[in-house]
DRENVO-438055 format. One record per residue (C-alpha): residue number from 1; y, x, z; residue in one letter. Coordinates in nm, 4 decimals, always signed. Layout:
BEGIN
@num NUM&north Y&east X&up Z&residu A
...
//
This chain:
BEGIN
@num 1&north -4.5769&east -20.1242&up -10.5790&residu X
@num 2&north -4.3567&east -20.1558&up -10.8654&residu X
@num 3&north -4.3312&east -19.9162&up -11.1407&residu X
@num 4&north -4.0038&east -19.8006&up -11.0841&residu X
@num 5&north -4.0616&east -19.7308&up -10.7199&residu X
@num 6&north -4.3909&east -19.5145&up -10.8468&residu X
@num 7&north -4.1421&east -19.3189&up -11.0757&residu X
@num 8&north -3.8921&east -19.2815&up -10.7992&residu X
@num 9&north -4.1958&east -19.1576&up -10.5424&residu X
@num 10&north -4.3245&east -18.8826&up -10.8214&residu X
@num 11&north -3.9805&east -18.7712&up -10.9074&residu X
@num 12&north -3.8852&east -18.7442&up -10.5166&residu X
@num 13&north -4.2087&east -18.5069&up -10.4682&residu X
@num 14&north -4.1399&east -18.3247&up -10.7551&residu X
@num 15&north -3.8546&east -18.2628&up -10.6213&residu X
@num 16&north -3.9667&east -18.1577&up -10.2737&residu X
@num 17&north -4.2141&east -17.9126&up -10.4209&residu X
@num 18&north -3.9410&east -17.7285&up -10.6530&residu X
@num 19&north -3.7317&east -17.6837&up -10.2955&residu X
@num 20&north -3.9887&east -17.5704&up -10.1159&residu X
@num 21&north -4.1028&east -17.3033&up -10.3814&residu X
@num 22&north -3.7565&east -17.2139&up -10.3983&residu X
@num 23&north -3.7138&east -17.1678&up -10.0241&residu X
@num 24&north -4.0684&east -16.9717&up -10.0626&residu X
@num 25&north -3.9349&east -16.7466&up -10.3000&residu X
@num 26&north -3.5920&east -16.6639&up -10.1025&residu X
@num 27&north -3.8023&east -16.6398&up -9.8099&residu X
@num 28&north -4.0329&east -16.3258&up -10.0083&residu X
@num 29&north -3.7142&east -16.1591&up -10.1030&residu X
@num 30&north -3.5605&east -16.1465&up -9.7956&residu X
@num 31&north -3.8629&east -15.9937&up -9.6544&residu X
@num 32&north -3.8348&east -15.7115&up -9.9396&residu X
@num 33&north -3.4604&east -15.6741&up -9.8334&residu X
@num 34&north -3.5633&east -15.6564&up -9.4683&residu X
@num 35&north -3.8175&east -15.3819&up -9.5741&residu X
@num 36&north -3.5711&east -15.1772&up -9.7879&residu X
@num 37&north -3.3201&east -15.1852&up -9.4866&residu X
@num 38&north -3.5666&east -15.0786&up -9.2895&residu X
@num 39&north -3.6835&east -14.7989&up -9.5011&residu X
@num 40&north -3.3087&east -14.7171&up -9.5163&residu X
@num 41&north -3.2934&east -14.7476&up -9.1703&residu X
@num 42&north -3.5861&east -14.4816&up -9.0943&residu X
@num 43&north -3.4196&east -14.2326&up -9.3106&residu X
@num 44&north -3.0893&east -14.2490&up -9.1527&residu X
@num 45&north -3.2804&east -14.2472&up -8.8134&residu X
@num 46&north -3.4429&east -13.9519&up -8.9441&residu X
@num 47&north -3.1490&east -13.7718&up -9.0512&residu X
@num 48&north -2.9237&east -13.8065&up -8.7133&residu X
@num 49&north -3.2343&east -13.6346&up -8.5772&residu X
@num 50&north -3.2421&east -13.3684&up -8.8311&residu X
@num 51&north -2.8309&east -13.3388&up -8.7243&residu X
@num 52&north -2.8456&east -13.3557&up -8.4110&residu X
@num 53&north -3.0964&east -13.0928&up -8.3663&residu X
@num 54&north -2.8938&east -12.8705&up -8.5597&residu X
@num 55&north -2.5759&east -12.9152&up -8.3393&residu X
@num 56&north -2.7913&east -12.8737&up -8.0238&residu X
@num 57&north -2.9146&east -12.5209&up -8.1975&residu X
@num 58&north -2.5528&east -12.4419&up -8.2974&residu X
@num 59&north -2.4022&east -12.4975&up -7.9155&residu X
@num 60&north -2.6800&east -12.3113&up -7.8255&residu X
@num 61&north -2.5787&east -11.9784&up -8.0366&residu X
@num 62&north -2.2297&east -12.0397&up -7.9161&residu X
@num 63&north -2.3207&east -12.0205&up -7.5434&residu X
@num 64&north -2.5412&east -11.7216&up -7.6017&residu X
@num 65&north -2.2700&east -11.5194&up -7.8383&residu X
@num 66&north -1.9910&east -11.3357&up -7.6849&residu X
@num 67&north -1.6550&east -11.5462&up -7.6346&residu X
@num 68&north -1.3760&east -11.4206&up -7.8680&residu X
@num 69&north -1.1129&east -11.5544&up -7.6162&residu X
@num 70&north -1.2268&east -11.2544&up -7.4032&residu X
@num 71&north -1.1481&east -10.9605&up -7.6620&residu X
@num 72&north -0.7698&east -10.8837&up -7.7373&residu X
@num 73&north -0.6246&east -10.9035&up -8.0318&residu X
@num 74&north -0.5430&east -10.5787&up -8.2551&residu X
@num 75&north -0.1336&east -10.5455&up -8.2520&residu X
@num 76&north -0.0026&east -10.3271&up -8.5329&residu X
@num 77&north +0.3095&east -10.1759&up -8.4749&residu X
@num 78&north +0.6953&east -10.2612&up -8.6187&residu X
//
């Protein structure tokens, strides 16, 4: 082998080792991404829960109270 091709072979896996840290690294923070979103995630899952119990509790008051549509309206006269 020629020197120039022993240059060219270091340099090529120099090369090759700064793209695969680099693809390493990206790799690591997508995976923090993916577990922010998914902590995100939880507490929106935990909030339409929190919601949605609340508007089950709220039509259930409404069905138990009295209906106003049912009492008549208090007419003052001209």
């Amino acid at each position: 082998m020629d020197p120039s091709s022993v240059l060219l072979a270091l340099e090529q896996r120099r090369k090759w080792r700064e793209r695969r840290k680099r693809v390493r690294d990206r790799l690591r923070q997508l995976e923090r991404r993916r577990m922010t979103l998914r902590k995100e995630l939880d507490g929106v899952r935990r909030k339409i829960l929190e919601y949605d119990r609340l508007l089950t509790d709220l039509r259930g008051e409404a069905q138990t109270r009295p209906s106003r549509s049912h009492v008549s309206p208090i007419l003052r006269g001209r």
